[in-house]
Structures are given as C-alpha cells and as structure tokens.
C-alpha positions in Angstrom: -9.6 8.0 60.9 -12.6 5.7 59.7 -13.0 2.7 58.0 -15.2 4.8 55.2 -12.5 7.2 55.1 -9.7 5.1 54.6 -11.8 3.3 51.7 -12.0 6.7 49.4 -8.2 6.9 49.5 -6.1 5.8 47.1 -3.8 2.2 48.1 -0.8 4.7 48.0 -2.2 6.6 50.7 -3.1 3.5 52.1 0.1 1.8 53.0 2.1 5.0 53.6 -0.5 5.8 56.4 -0.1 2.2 57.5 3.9 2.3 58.1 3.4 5.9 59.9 0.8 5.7 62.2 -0.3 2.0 62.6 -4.0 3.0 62.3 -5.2 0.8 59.0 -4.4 -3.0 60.9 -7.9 -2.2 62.6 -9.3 -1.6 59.8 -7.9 -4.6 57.5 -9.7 -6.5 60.6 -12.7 -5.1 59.8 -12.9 -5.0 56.2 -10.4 -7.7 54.2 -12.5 -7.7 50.8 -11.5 -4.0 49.9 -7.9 -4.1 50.9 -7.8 -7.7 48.9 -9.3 -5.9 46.2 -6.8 -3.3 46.7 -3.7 -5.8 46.8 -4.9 -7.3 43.6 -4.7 -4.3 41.7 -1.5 -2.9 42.9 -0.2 -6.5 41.8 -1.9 -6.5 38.3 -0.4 -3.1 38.1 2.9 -4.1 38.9 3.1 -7.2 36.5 1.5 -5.1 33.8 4.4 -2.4 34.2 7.1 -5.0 34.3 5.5 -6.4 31.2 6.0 -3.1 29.5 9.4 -2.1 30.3 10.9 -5.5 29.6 8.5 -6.2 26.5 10.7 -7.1 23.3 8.2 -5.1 20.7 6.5 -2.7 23.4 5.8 -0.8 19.9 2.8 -3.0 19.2 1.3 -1.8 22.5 1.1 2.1 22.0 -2.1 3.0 20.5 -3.6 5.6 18.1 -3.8 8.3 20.9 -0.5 8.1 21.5 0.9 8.2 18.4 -1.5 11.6 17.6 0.4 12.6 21.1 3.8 11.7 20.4 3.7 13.3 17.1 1.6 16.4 18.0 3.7 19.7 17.6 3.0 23.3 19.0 2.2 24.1 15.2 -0.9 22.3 15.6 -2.2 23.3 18.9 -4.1 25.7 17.5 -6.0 24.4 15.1 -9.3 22.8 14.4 -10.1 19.2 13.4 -12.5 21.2 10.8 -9.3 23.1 9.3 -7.3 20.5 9.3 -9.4 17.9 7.3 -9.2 21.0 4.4 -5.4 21.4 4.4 -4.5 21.4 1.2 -0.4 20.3 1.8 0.2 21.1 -1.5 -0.4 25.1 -1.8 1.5 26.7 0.5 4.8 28.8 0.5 8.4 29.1 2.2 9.1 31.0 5.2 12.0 31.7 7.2 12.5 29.4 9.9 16.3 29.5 11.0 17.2 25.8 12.6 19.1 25.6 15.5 20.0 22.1 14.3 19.4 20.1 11.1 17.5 17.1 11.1 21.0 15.3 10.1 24.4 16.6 8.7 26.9 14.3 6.8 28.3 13.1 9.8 25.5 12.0 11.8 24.1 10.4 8.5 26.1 8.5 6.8 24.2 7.2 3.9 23.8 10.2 2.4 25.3 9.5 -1.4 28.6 11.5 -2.7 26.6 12.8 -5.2 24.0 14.7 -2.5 26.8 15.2 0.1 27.0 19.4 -1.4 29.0 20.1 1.6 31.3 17.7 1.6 31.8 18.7 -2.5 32.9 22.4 -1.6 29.1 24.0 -1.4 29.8 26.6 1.3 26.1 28.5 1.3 24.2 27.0 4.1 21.2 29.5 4.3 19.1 27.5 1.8 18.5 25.1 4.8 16.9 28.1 6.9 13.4 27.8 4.7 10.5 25.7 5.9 7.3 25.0 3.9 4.1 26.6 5.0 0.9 25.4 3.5 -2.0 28.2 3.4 -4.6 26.5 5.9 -2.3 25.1 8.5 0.9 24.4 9.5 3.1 21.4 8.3 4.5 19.5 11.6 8.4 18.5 11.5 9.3 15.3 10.5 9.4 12.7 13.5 11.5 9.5 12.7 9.6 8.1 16.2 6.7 8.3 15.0 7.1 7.4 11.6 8.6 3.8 12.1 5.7 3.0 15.0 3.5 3.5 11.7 5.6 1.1 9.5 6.0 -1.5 12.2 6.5 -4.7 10.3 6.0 -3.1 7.1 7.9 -2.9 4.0 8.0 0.0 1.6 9.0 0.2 -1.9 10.1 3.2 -3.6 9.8 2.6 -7.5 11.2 5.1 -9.9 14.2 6.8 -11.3 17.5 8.3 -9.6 15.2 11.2 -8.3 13.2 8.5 -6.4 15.8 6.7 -4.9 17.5 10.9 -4.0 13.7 10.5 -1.7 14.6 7.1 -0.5 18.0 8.5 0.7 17.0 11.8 2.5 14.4 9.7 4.3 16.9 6.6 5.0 18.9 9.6 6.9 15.6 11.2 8.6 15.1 7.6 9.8 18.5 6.8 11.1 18.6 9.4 13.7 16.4 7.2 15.4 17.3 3.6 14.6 20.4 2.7 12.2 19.8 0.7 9.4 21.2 -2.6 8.0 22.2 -2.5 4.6 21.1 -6.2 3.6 21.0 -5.9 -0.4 22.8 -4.2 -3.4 22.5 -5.6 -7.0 25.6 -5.4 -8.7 24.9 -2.0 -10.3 23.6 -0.7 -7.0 20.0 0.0 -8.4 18.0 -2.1 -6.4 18.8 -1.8 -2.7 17.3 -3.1 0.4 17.6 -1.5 4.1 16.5 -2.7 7.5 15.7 -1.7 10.6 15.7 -4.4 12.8 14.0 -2.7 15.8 11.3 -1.9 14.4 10.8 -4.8 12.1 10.7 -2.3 8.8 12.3 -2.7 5.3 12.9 -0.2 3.1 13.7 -1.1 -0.5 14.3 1.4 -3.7 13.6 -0.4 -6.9 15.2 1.4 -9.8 12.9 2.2 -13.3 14.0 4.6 -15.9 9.9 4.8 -17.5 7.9 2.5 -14.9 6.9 0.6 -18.1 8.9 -1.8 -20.7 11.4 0.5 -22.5 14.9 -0.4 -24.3 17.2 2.5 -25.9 18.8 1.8 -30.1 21.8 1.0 -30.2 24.1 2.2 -33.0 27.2 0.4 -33.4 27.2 -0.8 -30.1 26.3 2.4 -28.6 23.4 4.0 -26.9 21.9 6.7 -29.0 19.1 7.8 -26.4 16.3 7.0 -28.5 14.2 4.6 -26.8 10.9 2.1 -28.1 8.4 2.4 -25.0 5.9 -0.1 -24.4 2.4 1.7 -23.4 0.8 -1.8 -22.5 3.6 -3.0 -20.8 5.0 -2.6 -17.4 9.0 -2.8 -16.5 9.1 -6.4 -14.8 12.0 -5.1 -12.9 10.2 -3.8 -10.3 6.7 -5.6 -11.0 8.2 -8.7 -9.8 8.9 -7.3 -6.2 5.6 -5.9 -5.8 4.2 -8.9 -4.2 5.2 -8.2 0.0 5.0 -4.5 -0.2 2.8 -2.6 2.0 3.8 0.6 0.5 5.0 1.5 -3.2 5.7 5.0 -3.8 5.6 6.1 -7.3 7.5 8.8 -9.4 8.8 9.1 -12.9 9.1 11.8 -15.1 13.0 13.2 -16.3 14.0 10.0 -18.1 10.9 11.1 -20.7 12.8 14.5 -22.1 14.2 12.4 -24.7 12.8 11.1 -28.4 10.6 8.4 -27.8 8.7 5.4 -29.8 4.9 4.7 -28.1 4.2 1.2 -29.0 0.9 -0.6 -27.8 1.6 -4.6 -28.7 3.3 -4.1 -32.4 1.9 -1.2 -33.5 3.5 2.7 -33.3 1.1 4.8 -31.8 2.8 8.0 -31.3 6.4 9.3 -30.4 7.9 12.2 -28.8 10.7 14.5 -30.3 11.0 12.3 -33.7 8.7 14.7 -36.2 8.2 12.0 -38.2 5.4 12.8 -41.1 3.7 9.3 -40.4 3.8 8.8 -36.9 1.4 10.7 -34.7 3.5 13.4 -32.5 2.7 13.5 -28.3 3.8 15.5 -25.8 6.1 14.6 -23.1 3.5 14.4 -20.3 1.1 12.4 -22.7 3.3 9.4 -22.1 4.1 10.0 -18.9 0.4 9.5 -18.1 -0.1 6.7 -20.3 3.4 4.9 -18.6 1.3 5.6 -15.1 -2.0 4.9 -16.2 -0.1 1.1 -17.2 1.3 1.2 -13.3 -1.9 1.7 -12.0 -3.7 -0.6 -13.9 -0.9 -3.3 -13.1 -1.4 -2.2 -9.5 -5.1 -2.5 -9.4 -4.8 -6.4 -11.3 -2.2 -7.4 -9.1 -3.5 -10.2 -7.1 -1.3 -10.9 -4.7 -1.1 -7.3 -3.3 -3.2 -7.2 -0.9 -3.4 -3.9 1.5 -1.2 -1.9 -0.7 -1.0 1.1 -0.2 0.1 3.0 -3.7 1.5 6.7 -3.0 2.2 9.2 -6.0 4.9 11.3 -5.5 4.6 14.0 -7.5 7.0 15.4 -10.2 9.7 17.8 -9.3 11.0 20.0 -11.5 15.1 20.6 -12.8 16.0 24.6 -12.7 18.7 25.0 -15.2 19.3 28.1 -16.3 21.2 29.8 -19.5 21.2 25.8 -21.1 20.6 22.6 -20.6 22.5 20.0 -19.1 24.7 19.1 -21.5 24.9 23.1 -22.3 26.4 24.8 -20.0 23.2 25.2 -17.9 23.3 26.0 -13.8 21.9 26.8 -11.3 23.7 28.6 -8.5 20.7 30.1 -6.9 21.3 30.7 -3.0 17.6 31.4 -1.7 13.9 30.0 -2.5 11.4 31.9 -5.6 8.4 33.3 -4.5 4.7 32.3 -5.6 4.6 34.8 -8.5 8.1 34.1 -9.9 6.9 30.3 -10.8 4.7 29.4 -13.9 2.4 26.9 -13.2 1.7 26.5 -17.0 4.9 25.6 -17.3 5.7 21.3 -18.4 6.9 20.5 -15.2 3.2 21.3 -14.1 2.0 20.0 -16.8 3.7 16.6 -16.0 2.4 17.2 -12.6 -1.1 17.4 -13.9 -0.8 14.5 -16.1 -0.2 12.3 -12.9 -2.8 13.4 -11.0 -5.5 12.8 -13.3 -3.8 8.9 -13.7 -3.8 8.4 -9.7 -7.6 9.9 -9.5 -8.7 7.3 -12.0 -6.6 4.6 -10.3 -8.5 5.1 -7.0 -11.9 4.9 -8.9 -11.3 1.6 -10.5 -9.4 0.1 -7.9 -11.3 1.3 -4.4 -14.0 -1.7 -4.8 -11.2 -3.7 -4.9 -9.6 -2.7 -1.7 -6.6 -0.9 -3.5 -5.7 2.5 -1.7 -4.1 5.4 -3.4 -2.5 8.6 -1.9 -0.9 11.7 -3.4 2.3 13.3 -2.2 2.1 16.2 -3.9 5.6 18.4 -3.9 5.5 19.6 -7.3 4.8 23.6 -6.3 7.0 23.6 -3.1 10.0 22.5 -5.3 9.0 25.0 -8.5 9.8 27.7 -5.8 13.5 25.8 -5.0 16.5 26.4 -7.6 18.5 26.9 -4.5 18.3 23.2 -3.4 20.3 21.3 -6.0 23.6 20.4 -5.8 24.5 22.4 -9.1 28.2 22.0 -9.4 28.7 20.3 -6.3 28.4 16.9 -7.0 31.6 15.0 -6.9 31.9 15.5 -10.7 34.7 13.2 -12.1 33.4 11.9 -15.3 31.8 14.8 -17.2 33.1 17.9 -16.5 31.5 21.5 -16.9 28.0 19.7 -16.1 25.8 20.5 -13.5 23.3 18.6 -11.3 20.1 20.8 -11.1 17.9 17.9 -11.3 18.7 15.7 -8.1 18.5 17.7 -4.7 21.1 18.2 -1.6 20.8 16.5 1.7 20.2 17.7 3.8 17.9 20.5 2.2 14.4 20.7 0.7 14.0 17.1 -0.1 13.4 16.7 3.3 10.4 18.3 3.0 9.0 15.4 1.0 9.0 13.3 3.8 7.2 15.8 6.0 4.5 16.0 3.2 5.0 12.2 3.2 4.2 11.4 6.8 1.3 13.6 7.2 -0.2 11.9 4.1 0.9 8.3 5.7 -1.1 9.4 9.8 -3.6 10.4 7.6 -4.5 7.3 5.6 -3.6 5.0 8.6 -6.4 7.1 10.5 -4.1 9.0 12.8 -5.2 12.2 12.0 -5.4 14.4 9.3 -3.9 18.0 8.4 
C-alpha cells in the first residue's frame, strides 16, 4: 500500500487498516499534515454528533429539506413540482381508503369532548371513517403531527370562532397528541376560551370563542333571551381582539350563529336586518352579513399594530345536513356513507356563505400585503357538502334537550380530520416548504 493510496481512502478505512495490518505508522511518518487534517475532522464530527443527540431543542436544527423529507408520502412521489403548485385542495372527491388504524380513537385521545366522542354515545357505524379526500390534480398527504409542530416551533396559534371552530381546535389537539401530550394551562370559567401547551415543542394552542366575530348582544324579554340579536357591522367582538396581540396564527370561521333574525347597525344607525321583514328596514341575506362581520375582522387584522407576522387563515364554512326539519324540528341525519359530486348543490346558502368569505379574505390580502399581513384559505366547504355521514346526529351525550340532533358539529375521529390535512399543506406551503 502507498502513501497516495492510503490518502484517497476514507479515515474509516484508515484506522481499521491501521489496527490490522500495521502498515499506516510508515506512512503517518511521512505525511502528518493529512492524517492531522484527518484527526480534526473525525473530532469535529464527533462533537458535532454529541451536540445533536444531547441538544435540548435539536428541533431548531432540522432544515427545510428535511422537513419536505420527513413529511413526504408515497402519494406524492409521483408528481411534478409543476402539478403541484396547481392543486386546487379544494375540488376534489372521496374515495375509499380502508385504515388499518385511525389517526386516534377515544382512548388514545383523550381530549376529545363528550359531545364528539359518537362512539362512546352508542354510534356503532364505523365505516364513515373508511373515506379519504382526493383532490382532482394530486393527492392530499396524511396528516403528520411530526411535522406539523417542527412548523409551529415556538409559535402560538389562535383559533377564533364559534363551537364549530373550537370542534377544529379539538380534532387537531388529538392529531397533535399522538405525538407530544398537551398541558391544559387555561379554562375561563365558562370553558370558552382555552389554552393548550406543548411544552416540547415550545407551541400554544388557544381557541378563543365568538358567536359573530364582531360586537353582537341578543334582547332580552323578561329576563330571557329571545335570539334576536343587534350586530355591530363596524365593530369587532373585543373578546378575542384583545388576544390578538402574540399570535402567529389566527384561524378564522363563523357562519351558524347568523341563521337567526338579526339588526345590522353601523355606529347608531340600522342598516339592514335579516329575518325581521320589517317595511322600513332594508332586508339582507344571511351571507350579506357574514361578509360584512369578516370584512370588519380583516380590516381589524390589517390595522392591528402590534401583530406583526401574522399569519390570518380562513377556514371555510361547513355546512349542517339536517334532513325532514330543522334542529328544533325533529330534523336528523343518520346518513352512514359520503354524497357524491352530483348529489351536492353548490348554489345552495352554505356555498353561498362560502362565497361570501372568499371574496372578504381576497380583499383582505390586497389591502393588507404592503403591509406585511399574510392571508391563507382553508377551504373545506365542498369536501364537507359531500359528508351527512360525519355528524354525531343523535349521538351526542344529549341530556338537556331531548329529541334533538347534532348535524352541525362533526365526530372525532371522522372527517374533521380532514381539515387539518387541508390545514397543513396550506401551513408547508406558506412557510415555503412546498406546495401541493
């Protein structure tokens, strides 16, 4: 063996032929700078790996290429970077996909509300689970709770809406927790603002409660609530306005508490109402003031001043499926199995309200992109049209009111999940990850 030879091997090969045969002490002899330069590296090599494995946050250290690694599925092998940056994760339709395993049951989750838990309330159908969303130009990856907190490292995220919202908030608190568990470090005394975190991975997750997003108060009539509410159009709900401040992510919904007769007020003045067919007051439609309640959020979003790098995510509306009545009629829904694209109507109000969103997050992002604000869609609304199998129906713990059915809040686990599958790729995609 040469000198040159030994020189072109690596310091493995090195050493092992050193203890074997005794033939590289002649050539340390004649060449120390290489093997120093050799003994350097191994030992930069070695401090650098014991600095990894014992590293408290070795999070902070894993780069964008891994993350697109660790998160990459065999779903997306085949695609191109072209197709993918037209994936439209919104169109798209359900197809049979028959898990071996859940992403989390009730008892490896145990967050997951009595209200949600359908199995634990006597639902016995389990093949609604078996359905996975497809979008038309590529494929949707799985959810991956890895993944997803290395993204939200020392982050907080706010969701800010209704009972629907916070049903979001809870399917992904139990996506989450298969991979850290959570510390539940706040509850209000009516349980409407709550605040979870995860200590690991430095990440809180907060769900503050709004029936409307903006100012609204219900009449009272003798001391009781007579669900006729005075909405403010100019006026946000300080509620959750006042938390804004420290959130790095604030996803917004609204839409069910509006199905109810409504006063539009701008300042003093009446400028329309919903439901009241009152001859002097101008009549709206139900998504007209939702629009107007999230063009107010996004305005407030886009003056806020001490929000800098928000990140503002619409989720969209997601429709109720009652059928033969209403909620306080009688109405159900005991679907076992997903609608197809011709069985939904997307002229229907639900899209409608869908719509009406849409157009407020498109003109948020104009006004507020010179400003450094950033706004993202989750759009779910035509994946859940195609879903009357996914709510908990009668299966809800009902102890109050009974006869009623729940066909506006969804099971978990079941097709709520989905929204945080939507929700990630949207959330690699705006932190420049990748897109679908």
């Amino acid at each position: 063996m040469t000198c040159t030879g030994m020189n072109m091997k690596s310091s493995s090969t090195v050493f092992r032929e050193k203890i074997q045969f005794g033939k590289v002490e002649r050539c340390i002899n004649m060449g120390r700078r290489p093997v120093r330069f050799i003994l350097s590296t191994l030992f930069i090599a070695t401090i650098f790996s014991i600095f990894l494995l014992y590293s408290p946050n070795p999070l902070y250290l894993i780069s964008k290429q891994g993350l697109e690694q660790q998160a990459s599925s065999p779903m997306q092998g085949h695609k191109s970077h072209q197709k993918r940056e037209s994936c439209d994760l919104s169109k798209g339709h359900w197809v049979r996909e028959t898990r071996g395993s859940f992403f989390y049951t009730n008892s490896s989750c145990a967050t997951i509300p009595e209200s949600k838990n359908c199995f634990k309330q006597g639902r016995m159908d389990m093949d609604f689970l078996n359905w996975r969303w497809k979008p038309d130009q590529c494929d949707l990856p799985p959810f991956n709770a890895k993944t997803f907190l290395q993204i939200v490292q020392g982050k907080t995220m706010a969701f800010i809406g209704d009972s629907v919202g916070r049903n979001h908030m809870e399917s992904l608190l139990c996506l989450l927790s298969q991979e850290e568990i959570p510390e539940d470090i706040y509850k209000d005394s009516e349980d409407r603002f709550r605040t979870w975190y995860f200590r690991r991975s430095n990440f809180t997750l907060k769900v503050l409660w709004t029936k409307f997003l903006i100012a609204g108060e219900e009449r009272m009539i003798n001391g009781t609530g007579s669900s006729i509410f005075d909405l403010q159009l100019d006026k946000v709900d300080d509620g959750w306005a006042k938390h804004l401040p420290g959130v790095d992510y604030a996803i917004v919904s609204a839409g069910h508490w509006f199905f109810r007769v409504m006063y539009l007020h701008e300042g003093d003045n009446v400028v329309g109402c919903v439901y009241c067919n009152e001859p002097n007051v101008t009549n709206r439609n139900v998504d007209f003031a939702l629009q107007m309640s999230f063009r107010a959020t996004f305005n407030y979003i886009n003056g806020c001043k001490n929000c800098s790098g928000l990140v503002t995510l619409l989720r969209t509306f997601t429709p109720a499926h009652f059928e033969n009545g209403a909620w306080n009629t009688r109405g159900y829904c005991n679907r076992t199995g997903p609608f197809n694209e011709t069985e939904i109507d997307l002229t229907s109000s639900e899209w409608q309200m869908r719509n009406a969103q849409v157009k407020e997050i498109k003109r948020a992002r104009k006004f507020g992109g010179n400003q450094g604000k950033r706004f993202e869609v989750v759009d779910v609304t035509r994946a859940m049209l195609m879903r009357p199998d996914g709510h908990p129906g009668e299966h809800w713990g009902n102890k109050w009111k009974s006869g009623y059915n729940d066909c506006v809040h969804w099971c978990m686990p079941g097709p709520v999940d989905t929204w945080s599958e939507i929700f990630m790729a949207v959330l690699r995609k705006e932190a420049g990850l990748s897109s679908l």
